[in-house]
Every structure is written in C-alpha cells, then in structure tokens.
C-alpha positions as CSV (number, residue, x, y, z in Angstrom):
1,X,25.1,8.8,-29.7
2,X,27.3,6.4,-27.6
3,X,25.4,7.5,-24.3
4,X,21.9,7.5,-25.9
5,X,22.5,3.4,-26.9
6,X,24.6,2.4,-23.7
7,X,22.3,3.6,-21.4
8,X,18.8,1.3,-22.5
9,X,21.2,-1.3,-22.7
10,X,22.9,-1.5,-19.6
11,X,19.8,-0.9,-17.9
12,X,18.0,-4.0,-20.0
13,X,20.3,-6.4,-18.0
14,X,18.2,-5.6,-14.8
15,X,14.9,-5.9,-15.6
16,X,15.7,-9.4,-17.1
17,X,17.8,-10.4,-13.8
18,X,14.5,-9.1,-11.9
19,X,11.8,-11.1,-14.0
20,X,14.1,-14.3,-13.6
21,X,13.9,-14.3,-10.0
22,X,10.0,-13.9,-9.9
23,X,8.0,-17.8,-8.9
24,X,7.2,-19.6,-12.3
25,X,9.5,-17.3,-14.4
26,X,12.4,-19.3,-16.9
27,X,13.4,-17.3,-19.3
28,X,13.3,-13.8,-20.2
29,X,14.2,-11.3,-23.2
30,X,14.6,-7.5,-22.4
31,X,15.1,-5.3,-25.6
32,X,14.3,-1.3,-26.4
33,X,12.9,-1.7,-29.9
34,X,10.8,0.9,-32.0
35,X,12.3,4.4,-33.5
36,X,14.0,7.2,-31.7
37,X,10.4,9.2,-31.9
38,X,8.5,5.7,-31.0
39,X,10.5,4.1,-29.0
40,X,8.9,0.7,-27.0
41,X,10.2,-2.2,-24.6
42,X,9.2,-5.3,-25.8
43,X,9.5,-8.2,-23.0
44,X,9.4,-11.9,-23.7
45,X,8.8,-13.9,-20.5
46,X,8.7,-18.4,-20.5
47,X,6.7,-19.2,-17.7
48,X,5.9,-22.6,-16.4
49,X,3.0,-24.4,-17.1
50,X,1.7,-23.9,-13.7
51,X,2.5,-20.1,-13.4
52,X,0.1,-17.1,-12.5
53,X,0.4,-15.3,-15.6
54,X,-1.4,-11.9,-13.8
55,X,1.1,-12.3,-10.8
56,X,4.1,-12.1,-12.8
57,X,2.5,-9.4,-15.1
58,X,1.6,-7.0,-12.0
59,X,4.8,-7.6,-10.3
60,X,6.8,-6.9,-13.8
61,X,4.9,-3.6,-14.1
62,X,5.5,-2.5,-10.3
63,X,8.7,-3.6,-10.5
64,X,11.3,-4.2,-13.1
65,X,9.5,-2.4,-15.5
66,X,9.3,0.8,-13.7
67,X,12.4,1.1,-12.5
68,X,13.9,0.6,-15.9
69,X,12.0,3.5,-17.1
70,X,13.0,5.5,-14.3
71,X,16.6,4.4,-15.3
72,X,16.2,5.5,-18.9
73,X,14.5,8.7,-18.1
74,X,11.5,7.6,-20.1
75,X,8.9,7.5,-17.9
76,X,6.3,6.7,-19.8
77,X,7.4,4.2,-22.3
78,X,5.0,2.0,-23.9
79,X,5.9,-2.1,-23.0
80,X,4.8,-4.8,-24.5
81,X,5.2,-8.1,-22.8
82,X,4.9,-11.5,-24.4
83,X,4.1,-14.5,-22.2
84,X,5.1,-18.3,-23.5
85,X,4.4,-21.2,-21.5
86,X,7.2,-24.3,-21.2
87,X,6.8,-27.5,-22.2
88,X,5.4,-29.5,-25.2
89,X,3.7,-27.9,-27.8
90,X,0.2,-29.0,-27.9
91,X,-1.0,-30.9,-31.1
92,X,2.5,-31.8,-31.0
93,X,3.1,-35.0,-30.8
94,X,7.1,-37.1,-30.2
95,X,7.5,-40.1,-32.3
96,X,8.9,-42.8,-30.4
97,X,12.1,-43.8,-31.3
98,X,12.6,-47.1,-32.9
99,X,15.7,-48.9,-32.2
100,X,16.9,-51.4,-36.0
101,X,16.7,-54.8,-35.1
C-alpha cells in the first residue's frame, strides 16, 4: 500500500542528511531493501581517506539509524552498512597524458 512504501522512503532522506553531516563522511546511500517478511536497511557511506571508520559506525547506529527505525516502527531492523574510502583506487595507476607533437 501507498502508506506502507511512502513512509521508509520519506524517512530514508534523514538518515542520509544525518550521516552527511558526520566529520570524514562524503557521500551516502539510504535504501529499505529485502522482502516484506525480511525486510533490511542497507547503508552505503564514502568516507575520506583519513576517516575513523568506528566513529562514524557508532554514531550512525546511535543516531540516524535509530531514529529511522523508530520512524518506521521497525524497531529492530536488521542494517547493513557499507563503508568506501575516497580517492584513487590502489593498484590503479593514471597514465599521463601525452600531448601530439
């Protein structure tokens, strides 16, 4: 129903909004994924190079995390949070760029 699918996504916008504003923390992806009897938020964080990783986890759970499951009514939904680090890849390697003469 209309209700059931509006309310995860209205509340995905916060948790997202809250991660962002965390020290270290670019980019982040909020999205209710799994079945109706499995349901699971699946979290997608690009930290900086230089970035506490178990700062930014604890503070997600205490924070953004929870309250989105309080704001879903589902207080124990399972997350699962993906951390990628910015920057070059490593092995990775830019060819320089060679001008014609």
């Amino acid at each position: 129903d209309q209700d059931t699918r509006g309310r995860p996504a209205a509340a995905a916008a916060d948790p997202g909004r809250d991660a962002r504003a965390m020290p270290g923390v670019g980019d982040v992806r909020v999205r209710l994924t799994g079945t109706a009897d499995r349901p699971r938020l699946l979290v997608r964080i690009t930290c900086a190079g230089d970035t506490l990783i178990s700062e930014v986890y604890g503070e997600l759970g205490a924070g953004p995390v929870e309250r989105y499951r309080r704001a879903v009514g589902m207080p124990d939904l399972p997350v699962v949070v993906r951390f990628h680090m910015a920057g070059p890849r490593p092995g990775r390697r830019r060819r320089p760029h060679l001008e014609p003469a």
